[in-house]
C-alpha positions in Angstrom: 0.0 0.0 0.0 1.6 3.6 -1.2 1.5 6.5 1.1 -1.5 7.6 -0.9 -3.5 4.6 0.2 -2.5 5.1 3.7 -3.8 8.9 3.6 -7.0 7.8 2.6 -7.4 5.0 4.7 -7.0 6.8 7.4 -9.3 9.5 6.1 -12.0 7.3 5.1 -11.8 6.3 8.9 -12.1 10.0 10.5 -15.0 10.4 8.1 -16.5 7.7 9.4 -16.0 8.8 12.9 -16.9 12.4 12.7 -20.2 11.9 10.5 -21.2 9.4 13.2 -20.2 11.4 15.8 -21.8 14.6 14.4 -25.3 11.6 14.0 -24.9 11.2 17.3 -25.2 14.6 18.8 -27.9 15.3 16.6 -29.6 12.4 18.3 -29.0 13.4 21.6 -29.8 17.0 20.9 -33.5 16.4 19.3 -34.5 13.3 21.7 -36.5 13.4 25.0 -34.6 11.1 26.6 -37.5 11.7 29.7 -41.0 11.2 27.5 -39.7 8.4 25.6 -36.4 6.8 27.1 -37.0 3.4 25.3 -37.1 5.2 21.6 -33.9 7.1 22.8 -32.1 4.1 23.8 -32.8 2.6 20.3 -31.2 5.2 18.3 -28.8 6.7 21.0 -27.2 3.1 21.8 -26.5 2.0 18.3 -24.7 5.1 17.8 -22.8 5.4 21.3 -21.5 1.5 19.9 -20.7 2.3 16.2 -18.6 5.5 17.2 -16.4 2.8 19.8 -16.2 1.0 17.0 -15.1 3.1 14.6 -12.5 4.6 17.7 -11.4 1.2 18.6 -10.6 0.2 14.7 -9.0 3.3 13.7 -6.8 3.0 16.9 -6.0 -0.5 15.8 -5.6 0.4 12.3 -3.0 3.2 13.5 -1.2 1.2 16.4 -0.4 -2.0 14.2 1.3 -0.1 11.8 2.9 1.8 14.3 4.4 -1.9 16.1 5.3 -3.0 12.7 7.7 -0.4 11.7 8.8 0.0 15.3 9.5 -3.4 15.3 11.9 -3.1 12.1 13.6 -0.2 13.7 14.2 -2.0 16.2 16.1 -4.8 14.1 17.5 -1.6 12.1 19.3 -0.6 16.1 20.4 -3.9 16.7 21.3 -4.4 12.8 19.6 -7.5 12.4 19.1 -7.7 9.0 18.6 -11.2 8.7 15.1 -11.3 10.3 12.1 -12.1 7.7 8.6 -10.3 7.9 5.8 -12.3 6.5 4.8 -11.7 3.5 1.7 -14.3 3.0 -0.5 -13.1 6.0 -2.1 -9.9 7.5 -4.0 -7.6 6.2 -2.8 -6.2 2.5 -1.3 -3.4 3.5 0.9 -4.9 6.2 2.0 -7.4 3.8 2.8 -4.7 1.4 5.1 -3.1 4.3 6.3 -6.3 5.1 7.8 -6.6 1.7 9.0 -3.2 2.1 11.0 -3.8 5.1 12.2 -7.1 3.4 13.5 -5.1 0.2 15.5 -3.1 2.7 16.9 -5.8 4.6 17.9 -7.5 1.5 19.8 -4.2 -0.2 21.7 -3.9 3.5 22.5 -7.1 3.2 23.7 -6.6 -0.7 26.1 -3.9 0.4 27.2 -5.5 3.5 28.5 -8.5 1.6 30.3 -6.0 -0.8 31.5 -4.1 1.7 32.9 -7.2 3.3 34.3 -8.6 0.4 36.0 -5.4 -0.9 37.3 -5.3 2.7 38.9 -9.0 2.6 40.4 -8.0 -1.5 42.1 -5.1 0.3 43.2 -7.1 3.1 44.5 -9.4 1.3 46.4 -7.0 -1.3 48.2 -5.8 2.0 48.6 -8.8 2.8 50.9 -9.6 -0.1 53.1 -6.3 -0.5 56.2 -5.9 1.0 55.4 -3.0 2.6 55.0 -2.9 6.4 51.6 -1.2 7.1 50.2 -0.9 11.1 47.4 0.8 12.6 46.9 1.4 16.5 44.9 3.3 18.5 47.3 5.6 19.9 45.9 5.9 23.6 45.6 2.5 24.1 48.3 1.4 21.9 45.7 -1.5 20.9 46.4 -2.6 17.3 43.7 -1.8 14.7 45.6 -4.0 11.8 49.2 -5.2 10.5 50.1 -6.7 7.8 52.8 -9.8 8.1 55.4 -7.6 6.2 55.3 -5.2 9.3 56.2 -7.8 11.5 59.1 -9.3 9.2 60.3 -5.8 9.1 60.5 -5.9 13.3 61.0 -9.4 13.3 58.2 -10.4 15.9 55.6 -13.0 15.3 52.5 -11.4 16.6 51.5 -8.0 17.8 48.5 -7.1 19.9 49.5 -4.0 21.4 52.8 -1.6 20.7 53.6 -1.9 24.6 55.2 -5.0 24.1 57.7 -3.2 21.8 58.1 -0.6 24.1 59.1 -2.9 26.8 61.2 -5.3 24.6 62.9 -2.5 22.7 62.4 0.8 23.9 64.9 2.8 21.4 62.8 0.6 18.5 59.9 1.9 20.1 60.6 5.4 20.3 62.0 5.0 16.6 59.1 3.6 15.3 56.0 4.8 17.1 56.8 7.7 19.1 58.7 9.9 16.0 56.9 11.9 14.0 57.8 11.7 9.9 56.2 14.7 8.0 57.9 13.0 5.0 59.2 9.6 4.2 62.5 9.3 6.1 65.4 6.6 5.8 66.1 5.8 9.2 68.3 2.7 10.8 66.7 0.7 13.4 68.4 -2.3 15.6 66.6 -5.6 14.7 67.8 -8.5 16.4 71.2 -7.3 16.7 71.3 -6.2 13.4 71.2 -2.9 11.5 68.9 -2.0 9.0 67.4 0.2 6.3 64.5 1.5 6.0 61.8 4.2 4.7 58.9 5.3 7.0 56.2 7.8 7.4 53.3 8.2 9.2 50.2 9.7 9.5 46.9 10.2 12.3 43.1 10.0 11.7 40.2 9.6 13.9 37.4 6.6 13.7 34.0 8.5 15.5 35.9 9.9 19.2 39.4 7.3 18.5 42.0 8.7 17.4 44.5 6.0 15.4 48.1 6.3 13.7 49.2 4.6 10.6 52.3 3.7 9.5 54.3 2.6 6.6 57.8 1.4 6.6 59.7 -0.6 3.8 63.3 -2.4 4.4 65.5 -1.1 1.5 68.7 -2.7 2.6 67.3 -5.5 -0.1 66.6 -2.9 -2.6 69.6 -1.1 -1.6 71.9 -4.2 -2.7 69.4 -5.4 -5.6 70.0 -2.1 -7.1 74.1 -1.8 -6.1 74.5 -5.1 -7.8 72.2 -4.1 -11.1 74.4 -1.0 -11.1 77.8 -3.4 -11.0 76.2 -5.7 -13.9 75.4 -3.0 -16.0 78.4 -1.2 -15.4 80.5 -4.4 -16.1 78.6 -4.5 -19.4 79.5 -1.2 -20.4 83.6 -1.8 -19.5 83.7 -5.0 -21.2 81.6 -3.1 -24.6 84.0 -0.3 -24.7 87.0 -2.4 -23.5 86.6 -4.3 -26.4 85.8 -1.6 -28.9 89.2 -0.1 -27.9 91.5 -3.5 -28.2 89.9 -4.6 -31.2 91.7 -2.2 -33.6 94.7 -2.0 -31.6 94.7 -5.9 -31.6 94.3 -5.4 -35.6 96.9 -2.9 -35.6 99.2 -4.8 -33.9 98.5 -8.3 -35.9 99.4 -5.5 -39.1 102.5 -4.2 -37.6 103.6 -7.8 -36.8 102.8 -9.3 -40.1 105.1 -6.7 -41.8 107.6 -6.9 -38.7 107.6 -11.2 -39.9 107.7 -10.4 -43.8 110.6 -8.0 -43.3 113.0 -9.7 -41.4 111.8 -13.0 -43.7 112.8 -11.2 -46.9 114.1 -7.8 -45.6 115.2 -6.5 -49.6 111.3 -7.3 -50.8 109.9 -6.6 -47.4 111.3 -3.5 -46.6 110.2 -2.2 -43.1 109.5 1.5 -42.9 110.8 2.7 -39.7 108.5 5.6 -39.3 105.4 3.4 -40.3 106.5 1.3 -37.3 107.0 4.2 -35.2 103.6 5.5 -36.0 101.5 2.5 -35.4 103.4 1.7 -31.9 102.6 5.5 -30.7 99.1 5.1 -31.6 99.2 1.2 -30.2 100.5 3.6 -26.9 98.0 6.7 -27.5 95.0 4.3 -27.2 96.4 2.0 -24.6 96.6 4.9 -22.3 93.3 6.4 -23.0 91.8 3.0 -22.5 93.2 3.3 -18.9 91.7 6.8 -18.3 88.3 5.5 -19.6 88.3 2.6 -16.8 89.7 4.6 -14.3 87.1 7.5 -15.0 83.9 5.9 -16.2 82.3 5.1 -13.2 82.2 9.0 -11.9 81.1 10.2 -15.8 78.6 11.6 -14.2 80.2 13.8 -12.0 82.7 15.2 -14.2 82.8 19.0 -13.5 86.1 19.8 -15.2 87.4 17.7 -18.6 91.1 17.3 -19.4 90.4 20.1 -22.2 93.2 20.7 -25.0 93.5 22.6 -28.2 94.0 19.8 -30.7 94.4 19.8 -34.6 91.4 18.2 -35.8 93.9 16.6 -38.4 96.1 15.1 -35.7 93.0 13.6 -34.1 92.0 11.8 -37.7 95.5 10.6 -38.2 95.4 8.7 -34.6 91.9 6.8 -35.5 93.0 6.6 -39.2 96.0 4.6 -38.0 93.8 2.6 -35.4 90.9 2.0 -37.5 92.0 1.2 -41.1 93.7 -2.2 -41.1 90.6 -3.7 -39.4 88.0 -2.2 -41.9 91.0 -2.7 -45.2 90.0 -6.9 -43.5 86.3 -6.4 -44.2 87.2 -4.6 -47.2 85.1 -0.8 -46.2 86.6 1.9 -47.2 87.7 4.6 -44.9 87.9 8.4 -45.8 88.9 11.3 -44.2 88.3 15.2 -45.2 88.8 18.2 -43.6 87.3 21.6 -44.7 90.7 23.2 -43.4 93.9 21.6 -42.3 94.1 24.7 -39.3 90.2 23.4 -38.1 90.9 23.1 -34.3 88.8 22.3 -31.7 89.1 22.0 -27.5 88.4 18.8 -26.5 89.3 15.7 -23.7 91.4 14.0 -26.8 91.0 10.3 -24.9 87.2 10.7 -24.5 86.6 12.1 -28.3 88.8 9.6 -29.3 86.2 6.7 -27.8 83.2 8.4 -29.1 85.0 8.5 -32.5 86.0 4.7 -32.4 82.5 3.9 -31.1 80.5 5.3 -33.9 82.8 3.9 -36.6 82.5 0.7 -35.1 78.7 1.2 -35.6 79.1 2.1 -38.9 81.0 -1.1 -39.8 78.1 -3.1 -38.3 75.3 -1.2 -40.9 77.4 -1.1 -43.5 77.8 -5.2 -43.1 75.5 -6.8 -45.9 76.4 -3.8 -48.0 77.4 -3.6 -51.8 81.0 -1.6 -51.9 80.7 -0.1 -48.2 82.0 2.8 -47.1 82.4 5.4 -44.3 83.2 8.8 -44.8 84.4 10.9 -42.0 84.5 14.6 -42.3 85.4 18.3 -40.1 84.1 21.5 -41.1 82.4 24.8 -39.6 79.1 25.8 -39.7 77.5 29.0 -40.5 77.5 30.0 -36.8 81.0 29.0 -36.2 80.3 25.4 -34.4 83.2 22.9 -35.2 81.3 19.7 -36.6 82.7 16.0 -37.5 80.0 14.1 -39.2 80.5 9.6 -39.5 78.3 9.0 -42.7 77.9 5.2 -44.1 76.2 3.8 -46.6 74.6 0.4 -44.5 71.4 -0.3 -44.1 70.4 2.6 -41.9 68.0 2.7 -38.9 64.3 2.3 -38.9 61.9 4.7 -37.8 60.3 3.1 -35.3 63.8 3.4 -33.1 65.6 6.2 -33.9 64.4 8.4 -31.0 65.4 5.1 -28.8 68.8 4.6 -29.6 70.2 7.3 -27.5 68.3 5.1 -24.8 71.1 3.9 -22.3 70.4 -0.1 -22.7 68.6 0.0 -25.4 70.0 -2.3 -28.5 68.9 -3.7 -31.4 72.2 -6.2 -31.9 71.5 -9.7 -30.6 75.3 -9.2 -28.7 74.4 -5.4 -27.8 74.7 -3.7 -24.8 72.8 -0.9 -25.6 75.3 1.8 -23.8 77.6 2.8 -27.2 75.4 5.9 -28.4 73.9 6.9 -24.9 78.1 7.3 -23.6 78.8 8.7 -26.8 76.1 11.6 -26.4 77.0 11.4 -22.4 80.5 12.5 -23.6 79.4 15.6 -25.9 76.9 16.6 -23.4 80.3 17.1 -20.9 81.6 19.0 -23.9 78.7 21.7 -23.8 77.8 19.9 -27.1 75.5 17.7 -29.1 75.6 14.7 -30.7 72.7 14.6 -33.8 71.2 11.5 -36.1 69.8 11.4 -39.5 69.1 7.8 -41.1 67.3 6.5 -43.9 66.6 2.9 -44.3 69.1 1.1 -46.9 70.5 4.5 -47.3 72.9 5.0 -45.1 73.4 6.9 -41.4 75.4 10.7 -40.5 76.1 11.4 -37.5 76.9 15.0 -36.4 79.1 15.9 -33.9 78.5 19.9 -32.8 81.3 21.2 -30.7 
């Protein structure tokens, strides 16, 4: 039954009760209840009864419906939602509110059950990270929840209340729950005899009058030494990639020199041995020996290189060194190697040992695209620009570099060779950006590849 029903119901009722009422008077006012008592007891009577009626059933009527819903609010105080009102018996209005109060129950219900299961998925998503996460009430110290990675952190098997930290390891205690961290803070803490690591903050709220703390803490002595050894790996990788980018062409250099070193001294009158060939390649041999050294010995702080060991070199001198390093190994894999300078004065101011790396690194490169190649060749080249920027441009004629990747390759890791490291370009451009300058790419699929060095 809607409200509407209820209204008039209830109206119909007072109706009733006031037209009999307003019957009754009239009755009583136009009888002579003294000349003719029995003809006043016949209509008087009836009326008296049908108005206690009509009193009696809209009481009823108003009181039944009155119990019923204060029954349910009852249930509502107590949240019992599990209790059942008949829907099958009683008048048709009651059964209507009965299914009313039923629809209720059952939504309640509804969102209890999805309250409680969102409440166990959270749970046990806490459950499984690594971070420690505790909640206490912070004038009883009574634990609200914890999560086992908490009490791995702590090393404890259980914890019901934060006094029992407090009187097993007060300056834990102090550390843990009695600081206050605006921010996350690394702090070290004594567990078991041991020191450790780790990031915490906290934070209050209040539950209706309780007032609670949270906090978070994370060990990151593990992630400390995961990352220290990643660091080592990767930094291994990148000493043995640039290791061997230097030995191979001195190894090739030196196999050269040998050979000719052999032939002369075999047949010294066919086989002549040019001193100052000899001279040249064992200087070089030299040259990149020792800036092989100064790489190892200053890779690892790259980073934090304020002030290069800056000279004034002829750009010519610097092409003669890799000339001499380079062309016996590409002469083997028949690519041809040319130099050209705009001018033979072009100078520039640069860390010699380090240019010289980024020079041998992006020939090397070049070797690798010009591979599967018809007649390959690299072509490397000095000149000025219009604004007075020295520039050395590597140009090949390989297979050239798609796309997709060319804003990657300058990624540090990031390689396309099955044997790559990934760290050749990123240290090359790492190196010009210590230089104040820029290192530039322009590739066209079986093309070729130039490579711009702006000093």
């Amino acid at each position: 039954m809607t409200y509407n029903n209820y209204k008039l119901a209830i109206l119909i009722r007072i109706v009733m009760l006031f037209f009999t009422l307003a019957v009754l008077a009239l009755a009583l006012n136009n009888v002579d209840f003294k000349s003719n008592f029995r003809l006043a007891i016949v209509i008087v009577l009836p009326l008296i009864v049908i108005t206690f009626f009509l009193v009696h059933n809209l009481y009823r009527f108003m009181i039944r419906r009155f119990l019923e819903m204060d029954d349910f609010f009852e249930s509502v105080k107590y949240r019992d939602f599990s209790r059942w009102f008949s829907e099958k018996s009683g008048a048709e209005d009651i059964r209507k509110l009965h299914r009313g109060f039923n629809d209720v129950n059952s939504t309640i219900k509804n969102i209890n059950t999805e309250k409680e299961a969102q409440h166990l998925y959270l749970q046990k998503i806490l459950e499984l990270v690594d971070t420690g996460i505790v909640a206490y009430n912070i004038e009883t110290g009574v634990i609200l929840w914890i999560n086992d990675a908490f009490k791995e952190v702590l090393d404890i098997p259980s914890l019901k209340n934060i006094d029992f930290i407090k009187k097993r390891n007060p300056p834990l205690y102090t550390a843990i729950f009695k600081t206050k961290y605006v921010r996350e803070n690394t702090i070290t803490i004594d567990v078991s005899s041991n020191k450790t690591k780790i990031l915490i903050s906290n934070s209050n709220f209040k539950i209706k009058d309780d007032s609670f703390k949270l906090i978070v803490l994370k060990n990151i002595d593990d992630t400390l030494d995961q990352t220290e050894s990643e660091a080592w790996k990767k930094l291994l990788s990148v000493m043995t990639h640039e290791i061997m980018n230097s030995i191979a062409p001195i190894s090739s250099l030196a196999e050269t020199l040998q050979s000719k070193v052999q032939l002369s001294i075999k047949n010294p009158k066919e086989h002549a041995m040019d001193v100052n060939d000899l001279e040249a390649g064992i200087e070089s041999i030299k040259k990149r020996s020792e800036g092989l050294l100064k790489f190892a010995k200053t890779y690892r702080s790259l980073n934090k290189i304020t002030k290069l060991n800056l000279g004034v070199v002829l750009v010519s001198d610097l092409f003669d060194t890799i000339e001499v390093l380079m062309r016996p190994s590409l002469e083997n894999k028949n690519i041809a190697l040319d130099f050209e300078i705009e001018s033979p004065e072009l100078k520039i101011e640069i860390d010699t040992y380090l240019i010289e790396q980024v020079l041998i690194n992006l020939i090397l490169n070049a070797v690798e695209g010009c591979k599967a190649c018809e007649n390959p060749s690299i072509a490397i080249t000095a000149q000025k620009d219009i604004d007075g920027h020295s520039i050395i441009k590597i140009k090949d004629n390989g297979k050239g570099i798609p796309k997709e990747i060319i804003d990657d390759v300058f990624i540090p890791f990031f390689s396309t060779k099955k044997n790559g490291s990934g760290i050749g370009l990123s240290l090359c451009q790492q190196i010009m950006f210590l230089h104040k300058g820029k290192i530039q790419i322009n590739s066209i699929e079986n093309t070729g590849t130039v490579i711009r060095l702006v000093f």
